[in-house]
VEXDREN-2710 file (C-alpha; in Angstrom, 1 decimal):
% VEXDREN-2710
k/r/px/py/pz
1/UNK/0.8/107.4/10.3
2/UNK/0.5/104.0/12.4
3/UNK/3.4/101.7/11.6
4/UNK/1.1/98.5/10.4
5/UNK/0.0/101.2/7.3
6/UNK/3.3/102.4/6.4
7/UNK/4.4/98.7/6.2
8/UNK/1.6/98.2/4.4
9/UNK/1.8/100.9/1.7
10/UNK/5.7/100.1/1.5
11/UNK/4.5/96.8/0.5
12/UNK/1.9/97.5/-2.2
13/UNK/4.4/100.4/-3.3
14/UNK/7.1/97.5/-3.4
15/UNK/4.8/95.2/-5.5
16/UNK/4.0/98.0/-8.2
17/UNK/7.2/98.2/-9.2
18/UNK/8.4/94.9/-8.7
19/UNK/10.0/92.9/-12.1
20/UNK/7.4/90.6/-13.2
21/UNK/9.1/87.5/-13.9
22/UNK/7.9/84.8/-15.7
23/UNK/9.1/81.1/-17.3
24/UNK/8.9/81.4/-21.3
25/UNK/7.3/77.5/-21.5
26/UNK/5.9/77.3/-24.8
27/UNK/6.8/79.4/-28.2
28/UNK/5.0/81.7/-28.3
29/UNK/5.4/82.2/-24.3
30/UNK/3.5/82.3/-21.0
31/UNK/0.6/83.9/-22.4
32/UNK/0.4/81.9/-25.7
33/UNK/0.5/85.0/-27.9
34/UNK/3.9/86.5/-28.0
35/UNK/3.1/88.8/-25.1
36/UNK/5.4/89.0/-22.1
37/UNK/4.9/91.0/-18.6
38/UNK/8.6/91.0/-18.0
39/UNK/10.2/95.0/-17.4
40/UNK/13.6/96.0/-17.4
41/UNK/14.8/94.0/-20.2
42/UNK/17.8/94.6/-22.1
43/UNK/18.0/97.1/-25.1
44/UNK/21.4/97.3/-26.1
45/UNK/23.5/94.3/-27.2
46/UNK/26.3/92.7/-29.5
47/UNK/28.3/89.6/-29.7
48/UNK/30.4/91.0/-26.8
49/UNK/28.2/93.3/-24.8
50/UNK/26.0/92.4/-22.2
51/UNK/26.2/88.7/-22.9
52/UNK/26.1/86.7/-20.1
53/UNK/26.6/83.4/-22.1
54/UNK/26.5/81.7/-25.3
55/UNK/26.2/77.9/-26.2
56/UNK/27.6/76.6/-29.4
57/UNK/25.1/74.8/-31.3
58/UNK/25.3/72.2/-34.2
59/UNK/22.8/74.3/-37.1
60/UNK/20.0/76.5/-37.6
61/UNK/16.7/76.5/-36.5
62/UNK/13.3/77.5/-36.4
63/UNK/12.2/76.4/-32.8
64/UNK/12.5/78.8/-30.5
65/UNK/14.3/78.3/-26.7
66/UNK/12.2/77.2/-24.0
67/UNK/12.7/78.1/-20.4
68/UNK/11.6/76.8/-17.2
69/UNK/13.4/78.4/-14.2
70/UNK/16.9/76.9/-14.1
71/UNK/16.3/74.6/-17.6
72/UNK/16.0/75.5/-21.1
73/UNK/14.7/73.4/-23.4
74/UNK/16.1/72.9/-27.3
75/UNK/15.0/71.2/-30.2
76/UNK/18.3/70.5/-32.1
77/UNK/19.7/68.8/-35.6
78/UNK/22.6/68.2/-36.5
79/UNK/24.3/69.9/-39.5
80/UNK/23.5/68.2/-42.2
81/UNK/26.7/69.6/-44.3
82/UNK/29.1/68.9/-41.8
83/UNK/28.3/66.2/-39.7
84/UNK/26.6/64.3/-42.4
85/UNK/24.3/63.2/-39.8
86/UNK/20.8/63.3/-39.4
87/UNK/20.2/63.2/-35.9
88/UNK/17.3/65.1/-33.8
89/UNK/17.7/65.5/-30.5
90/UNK/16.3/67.4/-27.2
91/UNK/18.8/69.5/-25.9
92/UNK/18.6/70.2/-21.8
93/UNK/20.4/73.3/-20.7
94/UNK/21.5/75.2/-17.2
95/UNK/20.4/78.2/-17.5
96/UNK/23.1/79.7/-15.3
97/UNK/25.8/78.5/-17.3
98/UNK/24.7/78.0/-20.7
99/UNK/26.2/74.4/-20.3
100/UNK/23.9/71.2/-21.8
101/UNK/22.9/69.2/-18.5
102/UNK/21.8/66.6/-20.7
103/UNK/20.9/65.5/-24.7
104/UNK/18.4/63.0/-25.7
105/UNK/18.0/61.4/-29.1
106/UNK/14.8/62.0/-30.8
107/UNK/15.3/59.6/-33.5
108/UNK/17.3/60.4/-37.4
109/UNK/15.9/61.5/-40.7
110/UNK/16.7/65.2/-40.5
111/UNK/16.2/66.8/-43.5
112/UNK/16.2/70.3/-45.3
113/UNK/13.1/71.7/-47.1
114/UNK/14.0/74.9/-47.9
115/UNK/14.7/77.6/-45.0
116/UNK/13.4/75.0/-42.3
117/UNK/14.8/71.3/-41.1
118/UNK/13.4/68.7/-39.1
119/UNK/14.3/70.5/-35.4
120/UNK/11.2/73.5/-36.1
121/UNK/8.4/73.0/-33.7
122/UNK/9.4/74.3/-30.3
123/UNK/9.3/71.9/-27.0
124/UNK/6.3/72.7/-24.5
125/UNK/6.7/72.2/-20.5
126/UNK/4.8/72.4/-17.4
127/UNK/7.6/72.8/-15.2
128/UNK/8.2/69.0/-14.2
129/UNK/7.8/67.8/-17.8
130/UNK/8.9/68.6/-21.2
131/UNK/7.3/67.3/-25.0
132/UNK/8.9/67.8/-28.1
133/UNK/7.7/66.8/-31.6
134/UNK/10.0/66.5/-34.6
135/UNK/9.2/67.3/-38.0
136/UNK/9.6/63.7/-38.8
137/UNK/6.7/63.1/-36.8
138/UNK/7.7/62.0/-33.2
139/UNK/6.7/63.0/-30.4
140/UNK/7.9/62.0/-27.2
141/UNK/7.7/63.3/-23.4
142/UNK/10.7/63.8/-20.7
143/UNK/10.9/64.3/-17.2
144/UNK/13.3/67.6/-15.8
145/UNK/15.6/64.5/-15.6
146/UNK/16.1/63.7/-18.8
147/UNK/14.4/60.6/-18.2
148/UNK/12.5/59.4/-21.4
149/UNK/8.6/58.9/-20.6
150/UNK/6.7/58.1/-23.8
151/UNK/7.3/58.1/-27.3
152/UNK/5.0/58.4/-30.2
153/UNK/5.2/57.8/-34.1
154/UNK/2.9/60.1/-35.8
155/UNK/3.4/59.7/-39.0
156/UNK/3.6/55.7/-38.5
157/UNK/0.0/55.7/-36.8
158/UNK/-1.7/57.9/-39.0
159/UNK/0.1/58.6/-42.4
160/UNK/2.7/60.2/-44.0
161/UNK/2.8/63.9/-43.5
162/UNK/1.8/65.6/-46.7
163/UNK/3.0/69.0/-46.5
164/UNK/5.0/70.3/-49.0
165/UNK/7.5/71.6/-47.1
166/UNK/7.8/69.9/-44.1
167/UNK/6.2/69.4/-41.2
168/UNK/6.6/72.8/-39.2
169/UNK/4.0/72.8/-36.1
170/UNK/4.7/73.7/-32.6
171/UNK/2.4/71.4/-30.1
172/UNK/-0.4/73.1/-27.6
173/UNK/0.3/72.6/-23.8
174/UNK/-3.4/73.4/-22.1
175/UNK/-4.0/71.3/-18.7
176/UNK/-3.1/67.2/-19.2
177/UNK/-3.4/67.8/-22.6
178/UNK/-1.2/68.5/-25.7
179/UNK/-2.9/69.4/-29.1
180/UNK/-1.2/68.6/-32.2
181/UNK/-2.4/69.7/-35.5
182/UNK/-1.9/68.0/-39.0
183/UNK/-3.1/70.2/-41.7
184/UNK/-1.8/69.4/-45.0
185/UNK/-2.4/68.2/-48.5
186/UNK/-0.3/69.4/-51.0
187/UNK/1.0/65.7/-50.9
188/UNK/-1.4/63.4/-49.5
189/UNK/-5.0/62.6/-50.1
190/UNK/-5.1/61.9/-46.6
191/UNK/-7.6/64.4/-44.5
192/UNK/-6.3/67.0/-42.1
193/UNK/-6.4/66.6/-38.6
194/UNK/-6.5/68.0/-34.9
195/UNK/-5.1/65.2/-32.2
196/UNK/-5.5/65.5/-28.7
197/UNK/-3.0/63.3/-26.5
198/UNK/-2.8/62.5/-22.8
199/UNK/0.5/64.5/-21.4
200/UNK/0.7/61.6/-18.7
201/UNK/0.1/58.4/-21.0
202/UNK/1.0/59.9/-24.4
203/UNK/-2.1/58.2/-25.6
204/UNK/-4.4/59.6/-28.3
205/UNK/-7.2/61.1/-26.0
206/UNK/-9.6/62.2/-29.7
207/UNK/-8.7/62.5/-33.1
208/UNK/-11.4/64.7/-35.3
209/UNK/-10.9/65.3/-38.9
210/UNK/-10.7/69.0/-40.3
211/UNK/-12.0/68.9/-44.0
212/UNK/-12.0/71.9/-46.5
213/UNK/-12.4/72.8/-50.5
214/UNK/-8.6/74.2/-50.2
215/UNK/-6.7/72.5/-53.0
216/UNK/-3.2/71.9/-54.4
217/UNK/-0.7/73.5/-51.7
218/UNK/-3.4/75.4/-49.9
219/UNK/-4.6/73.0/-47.7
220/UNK/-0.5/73.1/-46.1
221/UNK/-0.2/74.9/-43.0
222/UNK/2.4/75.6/-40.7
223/UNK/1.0/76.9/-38.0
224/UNK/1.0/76.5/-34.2
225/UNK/-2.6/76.5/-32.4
226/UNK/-3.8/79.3/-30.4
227/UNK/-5.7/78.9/-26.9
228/UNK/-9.0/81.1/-26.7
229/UNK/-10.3/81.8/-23.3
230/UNK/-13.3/84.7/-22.9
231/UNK/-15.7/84.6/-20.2
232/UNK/-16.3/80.3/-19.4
233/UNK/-15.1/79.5/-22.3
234/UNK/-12.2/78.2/-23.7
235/UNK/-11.5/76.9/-27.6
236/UNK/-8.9/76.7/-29.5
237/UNK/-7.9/78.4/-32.8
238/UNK/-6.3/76.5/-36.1
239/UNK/-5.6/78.3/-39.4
240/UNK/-5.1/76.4/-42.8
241/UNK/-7.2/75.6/-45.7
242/UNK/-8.2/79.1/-46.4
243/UNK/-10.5/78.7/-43.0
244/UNK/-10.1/79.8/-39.4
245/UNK/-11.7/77.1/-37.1
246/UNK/-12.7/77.0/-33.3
247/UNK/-12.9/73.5/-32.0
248/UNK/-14.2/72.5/-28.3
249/UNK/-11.4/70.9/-26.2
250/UNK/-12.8/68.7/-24.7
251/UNK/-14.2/66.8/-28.1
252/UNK/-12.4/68.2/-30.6
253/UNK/-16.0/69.4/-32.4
254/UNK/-15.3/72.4/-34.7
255/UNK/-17.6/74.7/-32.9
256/UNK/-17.3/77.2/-35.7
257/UNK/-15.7/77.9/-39.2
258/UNK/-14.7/81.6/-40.8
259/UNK/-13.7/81.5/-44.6
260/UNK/-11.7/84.3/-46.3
261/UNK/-8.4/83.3/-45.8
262/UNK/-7.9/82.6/-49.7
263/UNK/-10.3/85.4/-51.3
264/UNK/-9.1/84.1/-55.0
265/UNK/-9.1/80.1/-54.3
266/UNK/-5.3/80.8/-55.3
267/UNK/-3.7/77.1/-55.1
268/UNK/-0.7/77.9/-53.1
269/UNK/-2.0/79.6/-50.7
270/UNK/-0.5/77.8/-47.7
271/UNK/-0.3/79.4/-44.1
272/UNK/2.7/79.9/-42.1
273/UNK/1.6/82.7/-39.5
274/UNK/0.0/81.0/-36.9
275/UNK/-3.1/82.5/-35.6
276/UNK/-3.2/85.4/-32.5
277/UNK/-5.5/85.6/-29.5
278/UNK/-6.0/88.4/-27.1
279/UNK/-9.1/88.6/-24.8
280/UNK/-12.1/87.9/-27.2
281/UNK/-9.8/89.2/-30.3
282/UNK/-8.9/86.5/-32.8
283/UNK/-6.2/87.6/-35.0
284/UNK/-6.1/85.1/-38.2
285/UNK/-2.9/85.9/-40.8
286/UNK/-3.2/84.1/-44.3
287/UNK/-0.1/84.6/-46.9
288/UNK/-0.1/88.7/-46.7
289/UNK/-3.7/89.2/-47.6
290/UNK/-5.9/89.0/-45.7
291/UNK/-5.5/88.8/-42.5
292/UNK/-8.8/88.7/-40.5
293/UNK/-9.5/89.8/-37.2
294/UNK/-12.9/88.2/-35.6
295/UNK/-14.8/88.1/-32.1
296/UNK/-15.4/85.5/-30.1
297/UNK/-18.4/84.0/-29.1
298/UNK/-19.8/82.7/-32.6
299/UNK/-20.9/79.2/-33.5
300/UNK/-21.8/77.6/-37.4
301/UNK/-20.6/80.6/-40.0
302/UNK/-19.1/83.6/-38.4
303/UNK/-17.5/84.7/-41.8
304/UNK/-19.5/87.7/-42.1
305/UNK/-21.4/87.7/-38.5
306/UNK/-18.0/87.9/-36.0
307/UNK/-15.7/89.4/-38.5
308/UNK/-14.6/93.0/-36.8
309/UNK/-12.2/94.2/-39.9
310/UNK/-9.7/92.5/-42.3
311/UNK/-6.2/94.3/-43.6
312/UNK/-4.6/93.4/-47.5
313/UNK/-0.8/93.9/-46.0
314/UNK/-0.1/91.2/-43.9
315/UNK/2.5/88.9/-43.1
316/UNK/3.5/85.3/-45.0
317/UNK/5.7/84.2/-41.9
318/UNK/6.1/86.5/-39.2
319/UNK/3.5/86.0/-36.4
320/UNK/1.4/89.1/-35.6
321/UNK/1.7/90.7/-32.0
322/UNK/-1.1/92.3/-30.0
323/UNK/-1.6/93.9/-26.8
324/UNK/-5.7/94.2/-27.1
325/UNK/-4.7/97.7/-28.2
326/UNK/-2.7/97.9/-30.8
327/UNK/-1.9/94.9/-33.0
328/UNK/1.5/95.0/-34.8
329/UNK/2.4/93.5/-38.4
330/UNK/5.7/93.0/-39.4
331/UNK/5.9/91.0/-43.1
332/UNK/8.6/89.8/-44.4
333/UNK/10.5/92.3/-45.7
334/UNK/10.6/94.4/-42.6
335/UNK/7.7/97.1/-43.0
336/UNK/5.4/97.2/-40.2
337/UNK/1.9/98.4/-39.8
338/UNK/0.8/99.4/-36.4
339/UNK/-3.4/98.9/-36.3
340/UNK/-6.0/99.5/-33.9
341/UNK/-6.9/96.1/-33.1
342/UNK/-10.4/96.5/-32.3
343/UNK/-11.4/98.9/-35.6
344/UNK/-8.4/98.3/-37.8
345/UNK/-7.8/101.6/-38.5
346/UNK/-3.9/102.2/-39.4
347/UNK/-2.2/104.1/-36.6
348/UNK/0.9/104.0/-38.4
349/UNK/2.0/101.9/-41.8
350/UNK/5.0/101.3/-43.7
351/UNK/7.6/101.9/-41.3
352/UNK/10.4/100.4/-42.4
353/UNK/13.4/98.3/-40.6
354/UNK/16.7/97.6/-41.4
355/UNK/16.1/95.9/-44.8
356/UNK/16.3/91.9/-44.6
357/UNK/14.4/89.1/-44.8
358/UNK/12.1/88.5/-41.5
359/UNK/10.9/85.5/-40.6
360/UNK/11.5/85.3/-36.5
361/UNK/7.4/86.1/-34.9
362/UNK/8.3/89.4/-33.2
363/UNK/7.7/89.9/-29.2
364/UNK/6.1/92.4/-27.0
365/UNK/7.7/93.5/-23.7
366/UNK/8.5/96.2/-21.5
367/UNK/6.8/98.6/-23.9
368/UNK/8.9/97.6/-26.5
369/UNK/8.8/94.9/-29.6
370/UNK/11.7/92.9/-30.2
371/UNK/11.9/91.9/-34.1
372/UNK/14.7/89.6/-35.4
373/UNK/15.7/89.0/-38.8
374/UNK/16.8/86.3/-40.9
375/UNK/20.4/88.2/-40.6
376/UNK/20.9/88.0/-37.1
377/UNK/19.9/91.6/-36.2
378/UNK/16.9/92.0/-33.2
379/UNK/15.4/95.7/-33.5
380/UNK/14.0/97.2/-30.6
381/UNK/11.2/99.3/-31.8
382/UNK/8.6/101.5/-29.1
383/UNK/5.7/100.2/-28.7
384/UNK/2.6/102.7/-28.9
385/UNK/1.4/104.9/-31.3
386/UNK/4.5/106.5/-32.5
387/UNK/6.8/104.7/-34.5
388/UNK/10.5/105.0/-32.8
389/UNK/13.7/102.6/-33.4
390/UNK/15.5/102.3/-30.2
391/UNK/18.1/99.6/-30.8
392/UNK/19.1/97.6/-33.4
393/UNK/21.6/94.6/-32.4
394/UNK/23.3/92.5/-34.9
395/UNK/25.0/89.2/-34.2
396/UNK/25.5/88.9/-37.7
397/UNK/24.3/85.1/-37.9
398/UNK/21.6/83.6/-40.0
399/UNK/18.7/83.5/-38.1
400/UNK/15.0/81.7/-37.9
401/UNK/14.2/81.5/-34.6
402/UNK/12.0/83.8/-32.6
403/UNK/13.7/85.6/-29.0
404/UNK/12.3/84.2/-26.0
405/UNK/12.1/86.3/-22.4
406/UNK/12.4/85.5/-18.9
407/UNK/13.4/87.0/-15.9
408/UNK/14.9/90.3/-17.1
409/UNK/16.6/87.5/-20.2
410/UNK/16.3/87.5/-23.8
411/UNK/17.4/84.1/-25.6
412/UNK/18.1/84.4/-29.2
413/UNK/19.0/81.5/-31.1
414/UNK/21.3/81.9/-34.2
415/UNK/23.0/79.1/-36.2
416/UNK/25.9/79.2/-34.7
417/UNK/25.0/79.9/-30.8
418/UNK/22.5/80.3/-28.3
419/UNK/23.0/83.6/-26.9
420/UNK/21.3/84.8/-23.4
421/UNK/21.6/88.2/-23.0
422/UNK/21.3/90.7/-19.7
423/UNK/21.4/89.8/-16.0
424/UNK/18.9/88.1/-14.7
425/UNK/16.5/89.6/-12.3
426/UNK/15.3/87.5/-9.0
427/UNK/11.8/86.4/-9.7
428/UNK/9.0/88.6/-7.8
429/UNK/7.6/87.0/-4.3
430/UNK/4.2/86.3/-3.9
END
């Protein structure tokens, strides 16, 4: 065999198996839906055991890490019991060392409202910048530097939030633009609302209203917009007020609308599962039944016209999971429901984890899904047909936040510590 093939099979050979390693810049990661390409991750952990480092941190969380080559990002508060504080603050971390590079205030009024505190939505970066929003309504933008860029009030510009409890969104990173949804009501008269602001300026690009017939606590969501690219085409997704929405991003013009989220008008009926996208699959959780599953492509009504299947066992806060093959429901209590996601038939139900309560959005990697509970404890479970436990590691540590992967790493967040666990692999050449 001539030399120049042999080099050249060696190097496709090479490629195949190479890690995939990717930046985890937004929550739900690089590919916006909980989905990560990364192999050779970690299975088996503990406190002491294949922990590379941990970080001390101040209290709990709901916003999960975000990581950008040698930087992680953190949305922090302070503890409310123990500091007596109420500070908010952005949290800049070597990812090396585990050791804060630098913290920025984000402004006071930290609260609790039930599980969840002001720190919840997750920071967004590009790589050169990062964005955080606070449940209190900022919003501001920061250089890799820690150098402050903009700074926005959005409850002083557009009203008080109305949610009942507490503002809980993650913003949307797509090009130069950040989307930040406002869907509430169980507090305000005021009308929901999409914004789309400049990631260079910080200014208010559009601002389009998103009216429905939800009422009481059902207008209230707390979910994180989804990104829909098929063919040309890109929208993105919002869930709350008992509708499912697809809105152009250029405009902000609802495109189309699917009810069925809230089959008995039931008054609290808010959303916390933020809505799933895979290919032309549109995964669209409401508060355990139903969850609906459309197609793209439709515009006016698609309630009956693009609706594939629906399922009655759904989650209230975890975040489905799909590969385009299977789609994977874990509700709050720790059963899970493996589906077919294009037909919705059950290829297995009621599997049961350890029991607990589950509110961390599960992730899919390596073959595997990685499910943390409210207790600390991440279960590895095989991902597939066949329902199979394969790990179950317990930091025994209260826990909101969803595990975040990159480069052969998985960052879990507990009250008490940011933990990164495994080696990390050296990213793949191009």
């Amino acid at each position: 065999m001539p030399i120049r093939v042999i080099l050249i099979v060696a190097l496709l050979c090479g490629s195949a198996v190479a890690p995939h390693a990717e930046n985890w810049p937004q929550w739900r990661g690089p590919s916006l839906n909980g989905v990560s390409g990364e192999r050779n991750l970690p299975v088996h952990w503990s406190k002491t055991e294949n922990i590379t480092w941990t970080l001390a941190l101040p209290a709990w969380s709901g916003s999960t890490p975000i990581v950008w080559g040698e930087r992680l990002f953190l949305n922090v508060a302070e503890d409310l019991k123990v500091t007596q504080g109420d500070n908010l603050s952005l949290w800049c971390v070597d990812r090396s060392s585990g050791v804060p590079l630098w913290k920025r205030p984000l402004g006071g009024g930290n609260r609790q409202q039930r599980k969840q505190n002001m720190s919840t939505p997750s920071p967004v970066t590009d790589g050169q910048h990062v964005w955080v929003m606070t449940g209190t309504g900022i919003l501001k933008a920061f250089d890799f530097k820690g150098q402050e860029l903009w700074a926005r009030d959005i409850q002083k510009e557009y009203g008080r939030f109305g949610l009942n409890w507490g503002y809980g969104s993650s913003p949307l990173l797509h090009g130069d633009a950040l989307y930040v949804q406002v869907l509430h009501g169980m507090r305000t008269r005021d009308a929901s609302y999409l914004l789309r602001i400049d990631t260079a300026t910080g200014k208010t690009v559009w601002r389009v209203e998103r009216p429905t017939h939800a009422r009481v606590e059902s207008p209230d969501s707390y979910t994180t917009p989804a990104l829909l690219r098929y063919g040309n085409t890109t929208e993105i997704v919002l869930t709350g007020g008992d509708v499912v929405t697809g809105h152009d991003p250029a405009t902000g013009q609802e495109l189309w609308r699917a009810n069925g989220l809230n089959p008995t008008n039931d008054p609290n009926y808010r959303i916390v599962a933020s809505p799933v996208v895979h290919g032309d699959l549109i995964v669209a959780p409401s508060r355990e039944r139903p969850i609906l599953v459309l197609k793209a492509g439709g515009r006016g009504d698609v309630t009956t016209s693009h609706l594939l299947w629906s399922f009655n066992n759904g989650p209230d806060v975890p975040t489905p999971v799909t590969d385009g093959t299977y789609l994977y429901v874990i509700n709050d209590r720790g059963i899970v429901w493996c589906l077919d996601a294009k037909s919705g038939k059950e290829i297995y139900g009621r599997q049961r984890l350890k029991p607990a309560t589950y509110s961390g959005s599960p992730v899919l990697a390596d073959g595997k899904i990685y499910i943390t509970n409210e207790d600390g404890m991440t279960s590895v479970v095989k991902a597939g047909p066949s329902f199979e436990i394969l790990a179950e590691n317990d930091f025994d540590d209260y826990t909101l936040s969803s595990p975040a992967i990159s480069e052969g790493q998985i960052f879990i967040r507990t009250t008490g510590l940011l933990y990164c666990i495994g080696k990390r692999l050296p990213a793949a050449k191009p």
